[in-house]
matplotlib code that plots the C-alpha trace (Angstrom):
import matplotlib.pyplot as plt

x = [0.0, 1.2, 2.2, -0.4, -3.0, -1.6, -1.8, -5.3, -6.6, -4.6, -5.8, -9.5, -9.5, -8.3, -10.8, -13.7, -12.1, -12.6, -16.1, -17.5, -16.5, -17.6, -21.4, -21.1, -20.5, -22.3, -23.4, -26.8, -25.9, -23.9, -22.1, -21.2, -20.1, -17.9, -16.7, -18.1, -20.2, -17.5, -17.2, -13.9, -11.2, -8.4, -6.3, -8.6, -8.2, -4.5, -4.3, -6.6, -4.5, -1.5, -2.9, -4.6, -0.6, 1.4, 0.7, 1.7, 4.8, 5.6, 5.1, 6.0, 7.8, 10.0, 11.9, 12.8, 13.8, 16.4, 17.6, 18.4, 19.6, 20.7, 21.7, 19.8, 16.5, 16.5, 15.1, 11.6, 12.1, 12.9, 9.8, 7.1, 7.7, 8.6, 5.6, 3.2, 4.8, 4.2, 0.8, -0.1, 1.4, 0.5, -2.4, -5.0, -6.2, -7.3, -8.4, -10.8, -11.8, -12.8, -15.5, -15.6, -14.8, -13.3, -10.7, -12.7, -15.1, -12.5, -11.0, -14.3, -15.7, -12.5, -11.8, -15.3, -15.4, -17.6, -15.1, -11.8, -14.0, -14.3, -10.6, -9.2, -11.7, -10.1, -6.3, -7.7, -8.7, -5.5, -3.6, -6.0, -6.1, -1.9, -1.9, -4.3, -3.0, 0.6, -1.7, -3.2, 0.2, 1.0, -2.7, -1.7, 2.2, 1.1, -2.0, 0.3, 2.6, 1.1, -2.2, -0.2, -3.2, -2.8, -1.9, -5.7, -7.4, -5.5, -6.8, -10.3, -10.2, -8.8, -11.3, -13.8, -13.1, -12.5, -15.8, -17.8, -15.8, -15.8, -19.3, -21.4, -19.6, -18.4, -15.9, -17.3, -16.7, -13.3, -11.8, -12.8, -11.4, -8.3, -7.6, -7.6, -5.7, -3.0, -2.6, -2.3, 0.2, 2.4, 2.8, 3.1, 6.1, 8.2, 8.1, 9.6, 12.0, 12.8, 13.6, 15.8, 17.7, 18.2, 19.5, 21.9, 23.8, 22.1, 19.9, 16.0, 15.7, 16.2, 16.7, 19.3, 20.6, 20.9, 23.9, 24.8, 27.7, 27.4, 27.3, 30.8, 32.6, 33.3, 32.2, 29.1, 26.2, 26.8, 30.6, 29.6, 27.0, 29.3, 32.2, 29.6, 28.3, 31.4, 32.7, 30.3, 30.5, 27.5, 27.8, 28.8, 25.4, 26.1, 27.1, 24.5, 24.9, 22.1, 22.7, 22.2, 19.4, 17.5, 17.9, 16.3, 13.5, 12.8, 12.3, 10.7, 8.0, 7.1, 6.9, 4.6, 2.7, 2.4, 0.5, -1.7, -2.9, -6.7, -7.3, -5.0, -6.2, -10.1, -9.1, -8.9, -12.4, -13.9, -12.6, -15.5, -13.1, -9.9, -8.0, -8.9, -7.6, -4.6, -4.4, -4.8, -2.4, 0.0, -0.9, -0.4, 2.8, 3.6, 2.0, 4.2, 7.5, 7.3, 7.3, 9.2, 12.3, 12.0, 12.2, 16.2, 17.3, 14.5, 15.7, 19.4, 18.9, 16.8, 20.0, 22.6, 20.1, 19.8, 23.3, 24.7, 22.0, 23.0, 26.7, 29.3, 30.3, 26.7, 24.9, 25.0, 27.7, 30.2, 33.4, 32.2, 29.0, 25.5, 24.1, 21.3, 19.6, 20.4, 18.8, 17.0, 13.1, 12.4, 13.7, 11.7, 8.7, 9.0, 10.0, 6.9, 5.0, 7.6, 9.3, 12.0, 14.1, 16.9, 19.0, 22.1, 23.7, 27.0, 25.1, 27.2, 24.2, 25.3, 23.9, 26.1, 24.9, 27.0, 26.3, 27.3, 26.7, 29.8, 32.6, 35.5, 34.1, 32.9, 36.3, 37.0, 33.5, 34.6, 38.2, 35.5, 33.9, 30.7, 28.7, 26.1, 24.0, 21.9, 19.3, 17.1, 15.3, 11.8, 12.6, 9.1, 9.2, 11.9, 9.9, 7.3, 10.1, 12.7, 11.1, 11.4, 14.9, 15.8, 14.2, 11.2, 8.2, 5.2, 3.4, 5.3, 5.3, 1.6, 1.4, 3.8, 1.1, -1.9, 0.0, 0.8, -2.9, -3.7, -1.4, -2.8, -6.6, -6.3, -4.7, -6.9, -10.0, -9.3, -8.4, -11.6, -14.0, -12.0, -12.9, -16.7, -17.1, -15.7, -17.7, -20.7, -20.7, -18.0, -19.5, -23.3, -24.3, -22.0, -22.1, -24.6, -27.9, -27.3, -30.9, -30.1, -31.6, -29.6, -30.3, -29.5, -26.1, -25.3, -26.6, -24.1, -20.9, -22.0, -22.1, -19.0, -16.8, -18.0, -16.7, -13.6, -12.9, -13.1, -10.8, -8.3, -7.9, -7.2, -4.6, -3.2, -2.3, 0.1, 1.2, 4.3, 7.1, 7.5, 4.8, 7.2, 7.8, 4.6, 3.5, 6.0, 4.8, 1.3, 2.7, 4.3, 0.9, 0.3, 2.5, 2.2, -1.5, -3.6, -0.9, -0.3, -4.1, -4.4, -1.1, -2.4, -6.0, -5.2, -2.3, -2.3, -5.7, -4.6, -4.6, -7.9, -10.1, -7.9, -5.0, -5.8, -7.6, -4.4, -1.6, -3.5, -3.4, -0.2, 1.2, -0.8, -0.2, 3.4, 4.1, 1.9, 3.2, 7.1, 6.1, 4.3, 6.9, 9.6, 7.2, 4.4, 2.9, 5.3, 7.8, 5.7, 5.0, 8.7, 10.8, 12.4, 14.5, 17.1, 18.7, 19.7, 21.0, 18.3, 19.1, 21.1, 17.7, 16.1, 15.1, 17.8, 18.8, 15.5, 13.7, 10.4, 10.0, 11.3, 9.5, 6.4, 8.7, 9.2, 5.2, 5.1, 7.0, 5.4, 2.1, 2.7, 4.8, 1.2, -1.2, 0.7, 0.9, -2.4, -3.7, -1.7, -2.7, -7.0, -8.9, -8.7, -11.0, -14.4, -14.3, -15.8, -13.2, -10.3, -12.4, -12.6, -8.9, -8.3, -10.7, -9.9, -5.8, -6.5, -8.1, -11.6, -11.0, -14.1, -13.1, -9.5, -9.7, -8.6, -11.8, -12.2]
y = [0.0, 3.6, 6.3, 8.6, 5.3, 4.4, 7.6, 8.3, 5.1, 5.6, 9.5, 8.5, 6.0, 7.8, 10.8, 8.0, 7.3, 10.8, 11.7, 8.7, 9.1, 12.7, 11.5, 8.6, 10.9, 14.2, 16.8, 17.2, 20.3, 23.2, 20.7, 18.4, 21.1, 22.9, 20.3, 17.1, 16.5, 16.3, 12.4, 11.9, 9.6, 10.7, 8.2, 9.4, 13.1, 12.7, 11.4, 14.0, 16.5, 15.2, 15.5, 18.8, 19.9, 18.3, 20.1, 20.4, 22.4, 19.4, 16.8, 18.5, 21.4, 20.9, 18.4, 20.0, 23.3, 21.0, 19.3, 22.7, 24.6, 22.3, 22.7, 26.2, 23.9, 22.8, 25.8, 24.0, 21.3, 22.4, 25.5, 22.7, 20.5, 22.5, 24.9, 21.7, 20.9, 23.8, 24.3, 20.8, 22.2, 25.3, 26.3, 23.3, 22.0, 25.9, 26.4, 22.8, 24.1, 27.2, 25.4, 27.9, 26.0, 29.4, 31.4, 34.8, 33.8, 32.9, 36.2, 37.6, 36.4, 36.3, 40.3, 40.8, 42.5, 42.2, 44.7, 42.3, 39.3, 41.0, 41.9, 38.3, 37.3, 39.4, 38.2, 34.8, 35.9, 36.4, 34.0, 31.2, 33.2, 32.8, 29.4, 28.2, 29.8, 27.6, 24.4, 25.4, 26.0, 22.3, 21.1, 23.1, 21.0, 17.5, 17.5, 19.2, 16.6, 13.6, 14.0, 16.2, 18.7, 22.7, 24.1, 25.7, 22.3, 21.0, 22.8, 23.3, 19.6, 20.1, 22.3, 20.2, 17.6, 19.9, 21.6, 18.3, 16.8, 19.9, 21.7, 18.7, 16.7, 19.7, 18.8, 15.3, 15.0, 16.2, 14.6, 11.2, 11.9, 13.5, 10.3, 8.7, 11.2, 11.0, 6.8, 7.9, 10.7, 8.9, 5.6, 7.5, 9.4, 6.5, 3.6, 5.7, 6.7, 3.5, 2.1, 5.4, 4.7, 1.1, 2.3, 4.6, 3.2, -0.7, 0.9, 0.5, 2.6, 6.0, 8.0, 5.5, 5.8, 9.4, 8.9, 5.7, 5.5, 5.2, 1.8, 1.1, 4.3, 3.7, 7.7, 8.7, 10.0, 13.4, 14.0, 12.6, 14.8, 17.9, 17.0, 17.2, 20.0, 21.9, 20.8, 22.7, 26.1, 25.2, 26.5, 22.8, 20.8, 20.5, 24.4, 26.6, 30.6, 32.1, 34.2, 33.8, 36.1, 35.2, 31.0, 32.3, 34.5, 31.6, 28.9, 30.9, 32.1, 28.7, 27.6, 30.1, 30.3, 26.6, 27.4, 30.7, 28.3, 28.6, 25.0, 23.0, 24.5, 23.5, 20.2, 19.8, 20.5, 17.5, 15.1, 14.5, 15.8, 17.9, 14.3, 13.6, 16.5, 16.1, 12.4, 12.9, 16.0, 13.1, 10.8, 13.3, 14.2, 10.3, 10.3, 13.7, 12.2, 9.4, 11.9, 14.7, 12.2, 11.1, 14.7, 15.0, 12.0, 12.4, 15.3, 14.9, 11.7, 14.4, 16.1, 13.4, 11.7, 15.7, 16.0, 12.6, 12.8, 15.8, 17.0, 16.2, 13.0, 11.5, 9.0, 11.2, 13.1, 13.9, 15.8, 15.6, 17.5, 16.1, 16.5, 18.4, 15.5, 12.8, 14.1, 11.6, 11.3, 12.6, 16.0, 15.9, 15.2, 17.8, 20.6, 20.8, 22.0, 24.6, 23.8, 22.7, 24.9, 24.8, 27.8, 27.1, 30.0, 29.3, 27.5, 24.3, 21.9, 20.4, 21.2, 23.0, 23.3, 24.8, 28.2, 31.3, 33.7, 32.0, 34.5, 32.3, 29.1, 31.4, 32.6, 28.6, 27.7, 30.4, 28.9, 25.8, 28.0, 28.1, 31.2, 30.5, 28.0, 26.6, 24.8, 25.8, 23.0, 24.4, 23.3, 22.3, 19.3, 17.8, 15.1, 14.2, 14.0, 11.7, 8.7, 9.4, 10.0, 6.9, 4.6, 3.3, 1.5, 3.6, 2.4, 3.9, 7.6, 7.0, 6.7, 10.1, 11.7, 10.6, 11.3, 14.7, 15.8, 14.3, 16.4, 19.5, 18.8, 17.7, 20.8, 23.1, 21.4, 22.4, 25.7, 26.2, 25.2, 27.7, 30.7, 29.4, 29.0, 32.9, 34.4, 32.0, 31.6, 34.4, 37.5, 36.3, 34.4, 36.2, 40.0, 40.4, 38.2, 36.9, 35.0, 33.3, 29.6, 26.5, 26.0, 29.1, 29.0, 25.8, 26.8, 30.3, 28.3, 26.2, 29.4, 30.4, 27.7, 27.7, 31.2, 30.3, 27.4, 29.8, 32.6, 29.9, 28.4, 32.2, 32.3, 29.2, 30.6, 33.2, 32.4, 34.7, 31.8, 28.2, 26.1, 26.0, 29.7, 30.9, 28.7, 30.2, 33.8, 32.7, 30.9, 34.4, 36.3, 33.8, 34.4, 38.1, 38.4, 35.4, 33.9, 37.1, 37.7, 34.2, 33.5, 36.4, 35.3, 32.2, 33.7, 37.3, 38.7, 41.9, 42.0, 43.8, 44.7, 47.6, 46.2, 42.9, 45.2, 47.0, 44.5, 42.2, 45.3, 46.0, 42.5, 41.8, 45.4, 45.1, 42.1, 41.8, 45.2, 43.8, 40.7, 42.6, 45.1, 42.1, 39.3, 40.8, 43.1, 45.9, 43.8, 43.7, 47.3, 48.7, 45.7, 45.2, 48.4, 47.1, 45.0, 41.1, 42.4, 42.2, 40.7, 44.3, 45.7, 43.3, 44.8, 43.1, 40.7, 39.3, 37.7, 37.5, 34.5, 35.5, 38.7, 37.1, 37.8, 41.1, 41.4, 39.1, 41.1, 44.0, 42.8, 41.6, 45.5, 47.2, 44.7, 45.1, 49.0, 49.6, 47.3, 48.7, 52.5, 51.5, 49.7, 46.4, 43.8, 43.0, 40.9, 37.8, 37.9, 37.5, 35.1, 33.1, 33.3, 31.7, 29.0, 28.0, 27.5, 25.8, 22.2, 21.7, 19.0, 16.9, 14.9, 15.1, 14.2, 16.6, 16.3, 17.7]
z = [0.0, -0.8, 1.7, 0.4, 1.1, 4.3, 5.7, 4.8, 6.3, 9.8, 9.9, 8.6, 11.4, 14.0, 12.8, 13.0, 16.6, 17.8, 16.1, 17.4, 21.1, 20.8, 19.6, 22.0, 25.2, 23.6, 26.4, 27.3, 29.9, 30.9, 32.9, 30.5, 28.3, 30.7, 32.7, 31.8, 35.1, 37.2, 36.1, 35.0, 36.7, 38.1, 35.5, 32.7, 33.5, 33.7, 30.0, 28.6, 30.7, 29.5, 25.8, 26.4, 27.3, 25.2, 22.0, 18.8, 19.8, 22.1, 19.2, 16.3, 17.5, 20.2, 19.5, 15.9, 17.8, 20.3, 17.2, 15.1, 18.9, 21.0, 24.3, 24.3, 23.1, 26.6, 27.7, 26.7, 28.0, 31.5, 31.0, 30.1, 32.5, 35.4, 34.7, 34.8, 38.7, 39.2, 38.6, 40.0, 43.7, 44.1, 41.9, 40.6, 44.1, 45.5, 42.3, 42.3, 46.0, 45.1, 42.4, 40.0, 36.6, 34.6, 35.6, 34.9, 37.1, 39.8, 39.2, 39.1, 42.3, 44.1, 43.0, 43.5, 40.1, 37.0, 35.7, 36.7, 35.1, 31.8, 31.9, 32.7, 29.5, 27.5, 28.5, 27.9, 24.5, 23.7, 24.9, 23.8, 20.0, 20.4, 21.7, 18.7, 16.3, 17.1, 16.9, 13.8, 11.8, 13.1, 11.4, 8.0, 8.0, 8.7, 6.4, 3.4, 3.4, 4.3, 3.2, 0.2, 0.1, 0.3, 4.0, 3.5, 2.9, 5.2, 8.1, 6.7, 7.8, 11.1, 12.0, 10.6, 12.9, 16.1, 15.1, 15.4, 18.6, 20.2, 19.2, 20.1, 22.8, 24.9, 27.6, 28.4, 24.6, 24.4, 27.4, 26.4, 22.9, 24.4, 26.4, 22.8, 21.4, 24.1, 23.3, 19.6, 20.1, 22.6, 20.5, 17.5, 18.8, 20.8, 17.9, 15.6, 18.2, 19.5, 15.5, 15.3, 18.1, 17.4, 13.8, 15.2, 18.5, 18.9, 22.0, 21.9, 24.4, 23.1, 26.8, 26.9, 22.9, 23.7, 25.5, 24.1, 20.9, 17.9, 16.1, 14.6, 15.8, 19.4, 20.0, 22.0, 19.3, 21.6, 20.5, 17.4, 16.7, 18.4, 15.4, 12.3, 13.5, 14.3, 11.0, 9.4, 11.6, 13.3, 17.1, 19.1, 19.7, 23.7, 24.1, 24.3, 22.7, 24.3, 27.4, 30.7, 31.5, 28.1, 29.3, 32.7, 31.3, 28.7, 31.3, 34.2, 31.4, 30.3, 33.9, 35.2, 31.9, 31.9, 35.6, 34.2, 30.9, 31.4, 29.4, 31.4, 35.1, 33.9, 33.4, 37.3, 37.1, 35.7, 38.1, 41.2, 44.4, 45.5, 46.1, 42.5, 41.3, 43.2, 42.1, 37.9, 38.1, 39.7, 36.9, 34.0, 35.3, 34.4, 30.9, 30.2, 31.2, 28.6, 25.7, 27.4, 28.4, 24.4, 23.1, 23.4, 21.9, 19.0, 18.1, 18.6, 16.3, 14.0, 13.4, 13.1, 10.3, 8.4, 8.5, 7.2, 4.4, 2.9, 4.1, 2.1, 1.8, 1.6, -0.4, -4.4, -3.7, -6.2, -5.6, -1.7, -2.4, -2.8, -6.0, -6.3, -8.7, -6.3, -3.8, -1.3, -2.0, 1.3, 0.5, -3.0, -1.3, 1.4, -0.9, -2.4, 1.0, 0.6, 4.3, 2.6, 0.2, -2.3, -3.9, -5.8, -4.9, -6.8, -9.7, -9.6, -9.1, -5.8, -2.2, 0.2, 3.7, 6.1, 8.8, 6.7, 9.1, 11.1, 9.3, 10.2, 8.4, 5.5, 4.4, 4.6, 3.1, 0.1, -0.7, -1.9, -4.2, -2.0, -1.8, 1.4, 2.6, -0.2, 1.5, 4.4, 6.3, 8.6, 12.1, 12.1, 9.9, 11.9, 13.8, 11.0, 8.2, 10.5, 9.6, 6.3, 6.4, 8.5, 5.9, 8.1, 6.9, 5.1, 7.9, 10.7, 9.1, 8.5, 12.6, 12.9, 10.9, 12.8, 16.4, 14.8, 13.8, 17.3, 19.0, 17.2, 18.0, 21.1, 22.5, 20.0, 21.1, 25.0, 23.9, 21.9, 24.8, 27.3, 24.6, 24.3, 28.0, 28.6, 26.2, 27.1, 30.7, 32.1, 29.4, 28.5, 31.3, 33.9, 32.5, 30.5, 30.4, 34.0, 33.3, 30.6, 30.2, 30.3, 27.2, 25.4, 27.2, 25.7, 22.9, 22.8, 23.9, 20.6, 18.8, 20.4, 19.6, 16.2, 15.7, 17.6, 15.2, 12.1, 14.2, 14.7, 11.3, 9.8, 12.6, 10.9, 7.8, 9.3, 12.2, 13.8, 14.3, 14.3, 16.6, 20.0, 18.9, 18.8, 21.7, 24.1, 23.1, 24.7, 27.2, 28.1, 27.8, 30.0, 32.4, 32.4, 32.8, 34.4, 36.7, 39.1, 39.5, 40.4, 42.8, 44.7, 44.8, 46.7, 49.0, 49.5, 51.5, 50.7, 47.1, 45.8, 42.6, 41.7, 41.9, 39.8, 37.3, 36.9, 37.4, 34.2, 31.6, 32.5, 32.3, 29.0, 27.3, 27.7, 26.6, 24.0, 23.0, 23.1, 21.0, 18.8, 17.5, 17.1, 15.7, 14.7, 11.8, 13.0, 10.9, 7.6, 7.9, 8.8, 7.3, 10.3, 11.0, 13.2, 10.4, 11.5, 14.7, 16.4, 20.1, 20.4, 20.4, 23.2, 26.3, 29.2, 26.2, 26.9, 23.9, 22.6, 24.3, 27.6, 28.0, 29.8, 33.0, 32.7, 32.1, 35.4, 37.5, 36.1, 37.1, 40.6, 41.3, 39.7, 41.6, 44.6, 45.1, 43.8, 46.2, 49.0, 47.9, 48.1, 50.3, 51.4, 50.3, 52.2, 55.0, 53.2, 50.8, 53.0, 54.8, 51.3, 50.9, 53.8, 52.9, 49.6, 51.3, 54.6, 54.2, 56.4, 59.2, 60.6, 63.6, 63.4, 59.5, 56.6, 53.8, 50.6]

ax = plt.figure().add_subplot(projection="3d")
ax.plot(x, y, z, "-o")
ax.set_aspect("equal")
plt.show()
C-alpha cells in the first residue's frame, strides 16, 4: 500500500475514533459542556491532561527546535515540565476548592469584580487566540505533506473535525477523545523513536541511545554529533549561545505560563473531588514524562540523520557534495509544501549546507567555491520527516502523521472550549444576560466555539514563528497576565479589585506590545528596521520569548501597590482566601 493510502486510512481511522466518542458521550448540559459532570477519573483526566498539554509544539515542534539549537532547546524542556509541577502544587487544588470551573469567574468572584471578570476574559482571549494559532500551523504541516493537500485544505479539515468533537460533545466529549488522542500521540512518537535509536547506537531505548555511541565508531552519538556540526560552523550541539538572562526569562516564562494556561487549570475540574484533582495531576505528570524524556534523543537523532544525508560525503555526492539530482526522496517530497528549500547560490548543481553567518568558516567555506548556505530545512518538519529520512516503513510515518494531527486537535479542542465557555458563561451568562436559560447558554458556547474554530484556522495561515515559537509567546501572555491575579488570589488577602484590574493590563499590554513590534505586523510594515541584529535591540537581552517575566514582574509590582494604595477587600473575601488554602478538618480528619 502507498504512503499517500496508508496515511489516509490511519488519519480517517483515527478521525472515526474521535467523532464517534464525541457522539457517544455528547453533552446534554452546561455541565457536560464545561466540565463534563465532574465524572472523569483521576487516571482518565490525567491522560486528557497530558494530551490537552502536550501540543503540537511538544510533538512537532520541540523536538525540531532541540535538534536545530541544541543545548539552548533545553530551555523547553525544562519551562514545560517545570511549569506543569508547578501548577499541580501550588495552583489546581485551590483552584478545584474554590469550584468555579473558569478562571474569569475565579478572578471575578474572588476580586469581587464584574469589571476584573471582563478583563481576565479578555487576556484569555488572547492567549487562547496565540496558543491556537501555534496548533493550527502544526494542522496546516502534517496535512500538506502527508495527506499532500494545500496548507488551506489542510486545516479546513482540522477544523472540521475539532468543530464536530468539540461543538457537540463539549468537555465530556473532548476529554474522552483527548484520552484517545493521548494513546495515539504517545505511540506514535516512541516507535519511531525506538527504530531510530536502534539504527543509530544498537539501543531500543532512546533516553538511553541518547547517551549511548554510535554503532561502529566507538564515539558517543553526543561528540559525534558535536564534530559534524562543528565541522560545518555550526555552534557545538552540547554548548548553548544564548545568554544567561534570556535561558532564565525563557524557562521561568514557560513555567509560570504553563501554571496561568486557562485549558489546562479547567481540566482539574472534571474530576468529582480535591484528592482527585490532586491524584490525575499526579498521573499526567507520568504520561508527560514518557514523551518529554524522548524529546532530546529524538531530536538529537533528528540532526545526526539531516546531516549525514545531505553533508558532504553523503549518499550522491560527487566531488564531496551532494548532487542536487540525487537528492534523497524525502527531500523531493518535502520541498513541495515549501518547508524545505533549495537555492544554488553558486550555480554548480550540488547542495552545500554549512552556517554562513559564522565569518571564520565562510572565508574557509569560500576557498571551496561556496557562496552561502543553499538549503534551508523548517525546524518544524523535523519530527514528521525523521522517519522518512531513517528509511522506516510507510506504515510507521503513517502513525507520525496521525499522532501529529492528534497532537494538534487535542490541544486546540481544549483551547476552543475555554474561549466558548468565557464568552458563554463568564460575558453572557455572567455579564450580560445573567438569566439566561440553560439551554440558550449551551446553545451560545456552541455558537461560540463555532466562531472560535473559524478565528483559529485564519490564525493558521500566518502564524508569527514556528509552533514551540509561537507557543512560548502565549505561554508568556500567559504568564504576564492570568498567573499574578491568580497567585495572589489564593495567598495574599490583601490584594484587591484595583490592583488585579491594573496588574492584568499592564502585564498583558506590555508584553503583548514587546512581541508585537519584534514578531508581529510591525515587521511587515517597517521591514524590520534594526537589520539582523536584532538581540542588540532586546530589552535586558530578553527575547520575545522571555519577556512574559518582565510582564510578570510588572504585574505583581502594579497589583501590589495599587492594592496597597485603596482599600482592602471586604471581610468575606479575606475570609474566602483563607478557605480556599487551609483544608476543612471533621473529627481530626482533613476532607475535601
Amino acid at each position: 500500500m502507498s504512503l499517500q493510502a496508508l496515511t489516509y486510512l490511519v488519519v480517517g481511522a483515527s478521525f472515526a475514533l474521535y467523532i464517534g466518542i464525541a457522539i457517544w458521550s455528547r453533552a446534554h448540559n452546561t455541565g457536560d459542556f464545561y466540565i463534563a459532570g465532574k465524572t472523569v477519573s483521576p487516571v482518565a483526566n490525567g491522560m486528557a491532561t497530558a494530551a490537552d498539554w502536550m501540543s503540537a509544539a511538544s510533538f512537532i515542534s520541540m523536538a525540531g527546535l532541540i535538534a536545530f539549537l541544541g543545548y539552548d532547546g533545553s530551555v523547553y524542556l525544562m519551562g514545560w515540565t517545570g511549569g506543569y509541577v508547578l501548577l499541580a502544587l501550588f495552583l489546581a487544588p485551590y483552584l478545584r476548592k474554590f469550584g468555579k470551573f473558569t478562571v474569569p469567574q475565579f478572578i471575578g468572584e474572588r476580586y469581587y469584580s464584574r469589571t476584573a471578570r471582563i478583563v481576565a476574559v479578555i487576556c484569555l482571549i488572547f492567549v487562547s487566540f496565540t496558543y491556537i494559532a501555534g496548533q493550527m500551523r502544526g494542522v496546516g504541516i502534517v496535512f500538506s505533506r502527508f495527506l499532500e493537500v494545500e496548507i488551506g485544505v489542510g486545516l479546513a479539515i482540522g477544523m472540521g473535525v475539532v468543530f464536530i468533537y468539540a461543538v457537540l460533545g463539549g468537555m465530556k466529549g473532548i476529554t474522552y477523545t483527548q484520552v484517545a488522542q493521548y494513546c495515539v500521540l504517545i505511540f506514535a512518537y516512541t516507535v519511531p523513536a525506538v527504530f531510530i535509536a536502534l539504527q543509530i547506537t544498537g539501543n531500543a531505548i532512546p533516553q538511553l541511545a541518547f547517551g549511548s555511541e554510535v554503532t561502529g565508531t566507538g564515539v558517543s552519538l553526543l561528540s559525534r554529533l558535536d564534530g559534524i556540526v562543528t565541522s560545518l560552523g555550526f555552534t557545538q550541539y552540547t554548548n548553548g549561545t544564548k545568554s544567561t538572562i534570556d535561558v532564565f526569562c525563557i524557562t521561568l516564562a514557560l513555567m509560570v505560563g504553563t501554571a496561568g494556561l486557562p485549558h489546562v487549570i479547567v481540566r482539574f475540574f472534571t474530576v468529582p473531588t480535591v484528592r482527585d484533582a490532586r491524584r490525575s495531576a499526579g498521573y499526567a505528570l507520568l504520561f508527560i514524562a514518557v514523551l518529554y524524556t524522548t524529546a532530546p534523543a529524538v531530536g538529537a537523532m533528528a540532526r545526526f540523520n539531516l546531516i549525514n544525508t545531505i553533508q558532504p560525503g553523503a549518499v550522491g555526492t560527487v566531488d564531496g557534495n551532494l548532487v542536487y539530482e540525487n537528492r534523497p526522496d524525502w527531500m523531493r517530497t518535502w520541498q513541495r509544501t515549501g518547508l524545505v528549500t533549495f537555492d544554488d547560490k553558486n550555480g554548480d548543481g550540488r547542495v552545500q549546507y554549512y552556517n554562513d553567518k559564522n565569518a571564520d568558516f565562510t572565508a574557509t567555506a569560500r576557498s571551496y567555491g561556496w557562496q552561502g548556505n543553499e538549503i534551508t530545512v523548517d525546524r518544524d518538519i523535523m519530527v514528521l520527516a525523521n522517519p522518512e529520512i531513517a528509511g522506516l516503513p510507510n506504515w510507521v510515518i503513517a502513525l507520525v502523521a496521525a499522532g501529529g494531527i492528534a497532537a494538534a486537535l487535542s490541544t486546540a479542542a481544549g483551547l476552543l472550549l475555554v474561549i466558548s465557555a468565557a464568552i458563554s458563561h463568564d460575558l453572557i451568562k455572567g455579564i450580560f444576560v445573567p438569566h439566561i436559560s440553560e439551554k440558550n447558554e449551551l446553545l451560545a458556547g456552541r455558537i461560540a466555539a463555532a466562531s472560535a474554530i473559524m478565528i483559529a484556522g485564519y490564525l493558521g495561515f500566518d502564524p508569527p514563528g514556528w509552533v514551540a515559537q509561537v507557543v512560548a509567546f502565549a505561554f508568556g501572555l500567559a504568564a504576564a497576565s492570568l498567573f499574578p491575579a491568580i497567585l495572589l488570589g489564593i495567598f495574599s488577602k490583601r490584594a484587591n479589585k484595583q490592583g488585579a484590574i491594573a496588574g492584568m493590563l499592564t502585564g498583558l499590554f506590555f508584553t503583548y506590545g514587546y512581541i508585537e513590534y519584534f514578531k508581529g505586523l510591525f515587521l511587515k510594515w517597517a521591514g524590520a528596521p534594526w537589520g539582523e541584529n536584532v538581540t542588540e535591540h532586546w530589552l535586558f537581552g530578553i527575547s520575545p520569548e522571555g519577556i512574559g517575566v518582565i510582564g510578570m514582574l510588572l504585574n505583581f509590582a502594579v497589583a501590589l501597590t495599587v492594592s496597597h494604595l485603596t482599600a482592602p477587600p471586604p471581610e468575606r473575601i479575606q475570609h474566602l482566601v483563607e478557605h480556599i488554602r487551609v483544608p476543612r478538618v471533621i473529627e481530626g480528619h482533613p476532607v475535601d
